[in-house]
N, C-alpha and C positions, 0 to 999 in steps of 0.2 A: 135203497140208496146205493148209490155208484161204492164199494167199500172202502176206493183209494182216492176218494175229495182231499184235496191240502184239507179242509178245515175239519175232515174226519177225529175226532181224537182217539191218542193212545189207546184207549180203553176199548173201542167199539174195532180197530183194528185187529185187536188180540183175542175177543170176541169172532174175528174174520178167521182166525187161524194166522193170521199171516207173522211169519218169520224175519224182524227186524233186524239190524245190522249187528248189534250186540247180542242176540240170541244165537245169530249163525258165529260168529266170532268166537264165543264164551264156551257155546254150549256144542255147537256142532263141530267146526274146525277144529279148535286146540283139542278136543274128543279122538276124532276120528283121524285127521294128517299132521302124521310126524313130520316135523320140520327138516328133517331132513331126505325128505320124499318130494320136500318142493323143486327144489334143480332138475328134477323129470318130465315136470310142465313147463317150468316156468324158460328153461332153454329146447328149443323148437328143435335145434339140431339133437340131442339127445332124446327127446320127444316120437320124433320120427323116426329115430335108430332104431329104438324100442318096438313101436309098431310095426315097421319091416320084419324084427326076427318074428311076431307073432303071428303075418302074415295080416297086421290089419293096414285095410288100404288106404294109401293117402297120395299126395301131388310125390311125383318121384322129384328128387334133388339132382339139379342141375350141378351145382359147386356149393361153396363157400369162401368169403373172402374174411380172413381171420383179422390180418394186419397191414396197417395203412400203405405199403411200398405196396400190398400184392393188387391196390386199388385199380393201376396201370395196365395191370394185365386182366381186370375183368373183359377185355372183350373175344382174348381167346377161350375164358371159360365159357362164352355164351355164343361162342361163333357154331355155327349152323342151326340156330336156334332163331325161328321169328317172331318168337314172343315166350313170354317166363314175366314171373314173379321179384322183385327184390324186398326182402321182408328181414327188419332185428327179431334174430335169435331170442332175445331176453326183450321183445315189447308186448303191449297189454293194447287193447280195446283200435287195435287195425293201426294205431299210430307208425308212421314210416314203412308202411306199405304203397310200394310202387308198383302199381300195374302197367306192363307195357306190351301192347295187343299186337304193336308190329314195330319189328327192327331189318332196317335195312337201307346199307350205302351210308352209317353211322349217325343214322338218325332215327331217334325211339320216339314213336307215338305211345301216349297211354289209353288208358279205358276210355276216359273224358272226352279225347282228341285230339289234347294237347301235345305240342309237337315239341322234344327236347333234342339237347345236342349230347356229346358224350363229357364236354366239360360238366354240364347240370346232374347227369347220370354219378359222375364222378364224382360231384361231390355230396350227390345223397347218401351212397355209400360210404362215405368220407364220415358222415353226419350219425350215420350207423355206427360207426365202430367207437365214434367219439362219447358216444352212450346218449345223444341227442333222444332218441326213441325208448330208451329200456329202460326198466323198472328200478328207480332208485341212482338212476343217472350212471350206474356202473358201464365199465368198458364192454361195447358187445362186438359180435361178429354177426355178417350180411350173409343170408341166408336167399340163396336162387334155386328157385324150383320150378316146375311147369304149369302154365294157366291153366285151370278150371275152363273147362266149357259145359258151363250149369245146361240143365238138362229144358230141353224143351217144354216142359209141364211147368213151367214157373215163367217164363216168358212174358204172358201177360202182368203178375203180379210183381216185377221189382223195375226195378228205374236204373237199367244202364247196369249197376253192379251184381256180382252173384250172391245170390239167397245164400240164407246158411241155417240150419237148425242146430239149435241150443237144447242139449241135454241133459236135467241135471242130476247124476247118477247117487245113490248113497247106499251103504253098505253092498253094492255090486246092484245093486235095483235101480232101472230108471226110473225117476219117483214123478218129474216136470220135464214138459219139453216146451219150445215155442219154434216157430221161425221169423229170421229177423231179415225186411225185405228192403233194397234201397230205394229212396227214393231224390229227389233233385236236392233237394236243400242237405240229404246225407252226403250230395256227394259222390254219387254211385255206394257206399259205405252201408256195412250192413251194421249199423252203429246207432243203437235205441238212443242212445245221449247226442249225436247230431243228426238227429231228424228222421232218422232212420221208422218203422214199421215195426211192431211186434205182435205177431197171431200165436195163441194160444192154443197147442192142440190137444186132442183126445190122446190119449196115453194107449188106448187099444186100437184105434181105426189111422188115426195120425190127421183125420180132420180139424178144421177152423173149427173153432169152437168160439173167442172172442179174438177181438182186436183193436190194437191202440196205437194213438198218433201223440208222444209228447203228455203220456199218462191220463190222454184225453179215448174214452172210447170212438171206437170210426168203423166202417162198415167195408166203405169203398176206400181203392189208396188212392192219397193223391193228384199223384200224375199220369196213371196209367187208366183211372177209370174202374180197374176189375173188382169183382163182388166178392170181398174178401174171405169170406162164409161161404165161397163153393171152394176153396182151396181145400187141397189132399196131398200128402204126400206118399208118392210112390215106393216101393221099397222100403216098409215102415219096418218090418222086423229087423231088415240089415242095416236100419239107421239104428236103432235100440242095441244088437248086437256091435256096437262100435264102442256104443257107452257102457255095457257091458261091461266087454273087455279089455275096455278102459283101466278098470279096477284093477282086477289082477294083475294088468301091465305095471300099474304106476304102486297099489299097499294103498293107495287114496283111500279112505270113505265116504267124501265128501267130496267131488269134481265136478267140471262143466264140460260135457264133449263139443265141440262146433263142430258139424258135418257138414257138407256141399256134396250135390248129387252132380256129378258129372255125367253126359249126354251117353259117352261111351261105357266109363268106366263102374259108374252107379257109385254108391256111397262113399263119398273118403274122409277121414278123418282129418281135420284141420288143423286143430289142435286143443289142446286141454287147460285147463287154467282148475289151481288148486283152489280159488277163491271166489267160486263165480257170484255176480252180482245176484242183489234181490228184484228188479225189474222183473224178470220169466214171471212172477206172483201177478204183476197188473197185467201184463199182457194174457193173463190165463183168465185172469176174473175174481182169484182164490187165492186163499195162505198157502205157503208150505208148510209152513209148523206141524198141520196136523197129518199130511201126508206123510212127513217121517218119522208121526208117532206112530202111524197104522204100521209102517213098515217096521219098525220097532216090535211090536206086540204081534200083529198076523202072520208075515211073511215066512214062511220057512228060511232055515238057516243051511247052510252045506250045499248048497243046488250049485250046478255050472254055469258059467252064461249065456250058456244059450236055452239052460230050467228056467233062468230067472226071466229072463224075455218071454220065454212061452208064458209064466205066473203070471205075469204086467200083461202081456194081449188077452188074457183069460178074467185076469182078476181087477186088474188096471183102474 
């Protein structure tokens, strides 16, 4: 039986392994991240400050618009720029993300196609700083950086938006990864809660291993057609190496890395969240519980991260 049926009960899930919301809550989080390590993920601009000194890679930063008067002059921070990002500093699960593919003679296209003006532009960002998008409604700052141009090897398998792989790292170990593919009704969004794709991969190879539509298993996606079981991800060590040294970056022991492989650039880090969801478990097919007890008892302890990578491709 499929392990994550609604009508599954409790019991036969814990029998799964699998890691419920108040086990990761109780027993993992308040364990492993001091609360005062969350302002390292949970604001993107210090997120990525961080990763710069460490030299890990991610979309470089256009600007920042902190406060509402400086909304006026977003179009000299983006002048000679024909496309960039507008994303809250402090939001969660892609919310107020604006992609705009092409700007030019004051008029922004996005991913979609849709066609805006700079009054609309204006006041996304507006929307942004008023805490519209961030976590707990607090005050944020609009955060412009460079588009992603995902890599040709995933082409067939996402709808309009860029893939992104979910890794989810603990005591410096990648223990779960998946990737999360867009498709129409996501939205271009690589967002498992609307509609979005999640393939489950091998932890040593970075192969499909399962895949799900809506906690429903599926083989093929739906709008593109492709055999979601020949998917692979390229660059599988330097994607693990992100979430890695993630860790060290952030004191986490418990994080989520988002990566996007760019065409040119190869792996970059997206960004990290102290709390990642339990989804990755049904898109994988399996619990985490018992993946972070193995890591718990086998794993050696003191390794770098790039020992730990190697253990997880060797041991995984």
């Amino acid at each position: 039986m499929w392990p994550f049926d609604a009508f599954v009960s409790p019991k036969k899930l814990r029998a799964a392994g699998v890691l419920g919301m108040n086990a990761r809550n109780y027993k993992v989080i308040s364990h492993f991240n001091k609360r005062s390590l969350y302002p390292l993920v949970d604001d993107k601009v210090q997120t990525k400050t961080l990763a710069n000194k460490i030299d890990i890679n991610t979309p470089k930063m256009i600007g920042v618009v902190e406060h509402q008067y400086e909304v006026t002059d977003f179009l000299s921070i983006v002048k000679g720029h024909s496309e960039f990002v507008v994303k809250p500093a402090h939001g969660s699960q892609g919310k107020g993300v604006l992609v705009i593919k092409k700007y030019a003679d004051g008029v922004f296209t996005t991913a979609s196609g849709k066609v805006l003006k700079f009054k609309e532009v204006y006041q996304h960002i507006s929307n942004i700083l008023s805490g519209l998008y961030s976590l707990g409604g607090q005050y944020d700052v609009a955060l412009i950086e460079e588009l992603v141009h995902f890599s040709d090897a995933f082409q067939n398998f996402s709808y309009q938006g860029i893939p992104d792989v979910r890794v989810i790292v603990y005591k410096g170990y990648p223990a779960m990864s998946m990737m999360r593919l867009a498709t129409k009704e996501s939205e271009g969004r690589a967002n498992l809660h609307q509609g979005a794709v999640g393939v489950g991969l091998d932890m040593r190879t970075g192969r499909a291993i399962n895949a799900v539509s809506h906690n429903v298993p599926i083989s093929i996606h739906p709008d593109t057609q492709a055999d979601l079981m020949t998917l692979q991800v390229p660059l599988w060590k330097e994607h693990l190496m992100i979430g890695a040294q993630a860790y060290e970056m952030t004191g986490l022991g418990y994080l989520g890395a988002d990566i996007v492989l760019d065409k040119e650039r190869g792996p970059m880090m997206l960004e990290l969240n102290a709390r990642p969801g339990l989804a990755i478990q049904i898109a994988n097919g399996f619990g985490l519980r018992d993946v972070l007890k193995k890591i718990d008892k086998k794993y050696p302890k003191n390794l770098s991260a790039e020992e730990r990578v190697e253990y997880v491709l060797n041991n995984g």
